[in-house]
C-alpha positions in Angstrom: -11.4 -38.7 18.3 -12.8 -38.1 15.1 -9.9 -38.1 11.8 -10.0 -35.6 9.8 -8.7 -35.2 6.2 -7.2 -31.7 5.2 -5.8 -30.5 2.4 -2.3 -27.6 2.3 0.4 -26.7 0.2 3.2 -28.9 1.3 5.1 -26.0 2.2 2.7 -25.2 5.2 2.8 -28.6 6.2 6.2 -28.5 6.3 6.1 -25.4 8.3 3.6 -26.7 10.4 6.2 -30.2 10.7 9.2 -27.9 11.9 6.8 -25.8 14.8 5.6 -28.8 16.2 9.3 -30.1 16.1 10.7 -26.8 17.7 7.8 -25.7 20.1 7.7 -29.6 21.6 4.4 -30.8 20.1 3.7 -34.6 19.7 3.2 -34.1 16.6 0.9 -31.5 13.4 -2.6 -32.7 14.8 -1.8 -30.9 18.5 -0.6 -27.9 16.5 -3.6 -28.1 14.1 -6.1 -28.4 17.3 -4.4 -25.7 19.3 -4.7 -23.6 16.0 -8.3 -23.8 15.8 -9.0 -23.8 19.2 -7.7 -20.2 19.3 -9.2 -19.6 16.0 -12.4 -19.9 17.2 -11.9 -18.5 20.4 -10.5 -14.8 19.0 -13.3 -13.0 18.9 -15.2 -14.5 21.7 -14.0 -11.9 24.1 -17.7 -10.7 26.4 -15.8 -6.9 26.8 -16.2 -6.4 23.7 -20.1 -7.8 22.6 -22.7 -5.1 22.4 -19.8 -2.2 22.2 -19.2 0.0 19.1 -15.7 -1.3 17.8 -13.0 0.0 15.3 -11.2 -2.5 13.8 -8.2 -2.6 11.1 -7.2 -5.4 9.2 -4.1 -5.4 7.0 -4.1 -7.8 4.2 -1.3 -8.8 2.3 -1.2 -10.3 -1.6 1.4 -11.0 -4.1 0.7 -8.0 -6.8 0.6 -10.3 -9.7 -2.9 -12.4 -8.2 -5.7 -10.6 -9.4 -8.5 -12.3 -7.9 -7.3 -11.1 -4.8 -7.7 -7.7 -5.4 -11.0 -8.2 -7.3 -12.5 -9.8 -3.8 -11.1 -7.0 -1.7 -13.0 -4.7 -3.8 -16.0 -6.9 -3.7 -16.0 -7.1 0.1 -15.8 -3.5 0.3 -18.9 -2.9 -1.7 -20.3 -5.5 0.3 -19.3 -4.4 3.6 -19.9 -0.6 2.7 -22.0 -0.1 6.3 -18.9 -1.6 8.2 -15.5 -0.5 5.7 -15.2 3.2 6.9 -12.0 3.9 4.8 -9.7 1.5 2.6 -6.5 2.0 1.2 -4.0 0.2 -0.9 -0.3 0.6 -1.4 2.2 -1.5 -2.7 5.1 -3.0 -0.5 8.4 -4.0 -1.8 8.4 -5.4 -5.7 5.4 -8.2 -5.5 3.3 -7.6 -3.3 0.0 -5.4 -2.2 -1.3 -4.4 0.9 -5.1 -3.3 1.5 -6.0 -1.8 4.8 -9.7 -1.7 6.1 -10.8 0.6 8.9 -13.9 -1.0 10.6 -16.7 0.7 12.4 -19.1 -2.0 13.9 -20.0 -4.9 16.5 -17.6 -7.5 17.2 -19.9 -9.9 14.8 -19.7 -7.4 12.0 -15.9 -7.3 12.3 -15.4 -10.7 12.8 -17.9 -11.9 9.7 -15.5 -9.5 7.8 -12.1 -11.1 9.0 -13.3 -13.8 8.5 -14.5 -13.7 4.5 -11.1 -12.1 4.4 -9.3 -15.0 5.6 -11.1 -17.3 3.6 -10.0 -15.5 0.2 -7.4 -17.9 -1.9 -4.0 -16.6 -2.8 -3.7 -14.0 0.4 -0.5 -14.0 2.3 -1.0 -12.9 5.6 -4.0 -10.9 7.4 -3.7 -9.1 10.6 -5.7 -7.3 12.9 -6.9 -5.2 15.8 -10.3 -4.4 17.2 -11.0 -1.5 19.6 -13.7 -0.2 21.5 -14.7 3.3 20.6 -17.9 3.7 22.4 -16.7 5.1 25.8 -13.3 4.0 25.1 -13.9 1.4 28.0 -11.1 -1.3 29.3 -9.0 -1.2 26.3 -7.9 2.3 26.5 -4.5 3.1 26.7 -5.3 7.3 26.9 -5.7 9.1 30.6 
C-alpha cells in the first residue's frame, strides 16, 4: 500500500484520533480510507445519472472570513446555469450560512459540491439531491 503524506489542523486529527478510538478502528488511516472511499462513492448513484436533479447545499462560515463569502459569490456567478436561488442569513453571533438551490445533472451538482468543499475556511457543507424530472424512486408524495 502506497503512504501518503497529508496535511490538517491538529484539531481534526485529533478528532479524527478519538473516532477511530470510539468507533473501533485500528487506527486514522482506516478512518481516512473509509472517508474517501465514501467520498468518492456519493454521487455515483446510476438512479440518478441522466435525470433532471434539484439539489441544496447548505454551507456554513464563521462571519468574520471574508474570502469565504467572496468565493460563494464567485461560484454563483459561475454556476449561474445550475444556482437557481441563493440566500444568506446569519446564524448565531459568528457565523454565516449560504444556501444554494440546484437545478441540473448529477455531474453539474456534484462539480458544484465539490468546488464548495474545496473552499478554505468553511465549516461544514451539507446536502441533498433530488430527482425532479418525473419525481421517480425518490419520491416521498402519493
Amino acid at each position: 500500500m502506497t503512504v501518503v503524506s497529508v496535511s490538517m489542523p491538529e484539531e481534526l486529527l485529533n478528532r479524527i484520533d478519538e473516532f477511530a478510538d470510539e468507533h473501533g478502528y485500528t487506527g486514522r488511516s482506516e478512518v481516512l480510507r473509509e472517508a474517501s472511499r465514501n467520498l468518492l462513492g456519493e454521487f455515483e448513484d446510476k438512479r440518478l445519472e441522466d435525470r433532471e436533479l434539484m439539489g441544496v447545499v447548505t454551507v456554513l462560515f464563521d462571519f468574520e472570513t471574508t474570502s469565504v463569502e467572496e468565493r460563494m459569490m464567485r461560484l454563483r456567478h459561475e454556476h449561474e446555469d445550475l444556482v437557481a436561488s441563493n440566500f444568506h442569513s446569519h446564524v448565531g453571533h459568528h457565523y454565516c450560512m449560504e444556501l444554494f438551490v440546484l437545478e441540473g445533472s448529477l455531474e453539474e451538482i456534484s462539480t458544484f459540491v465539490g468546488k464548495l468543499r474545496a473552499t478554505k475556511d468553511t465549516l461544514t457543507i451539507d446536502y441533498s439531491v433530488i430527482p425532479v424530472d418525473d419525481f421517480g424512486p425518490f419520491s416521498t408524495s402519493e
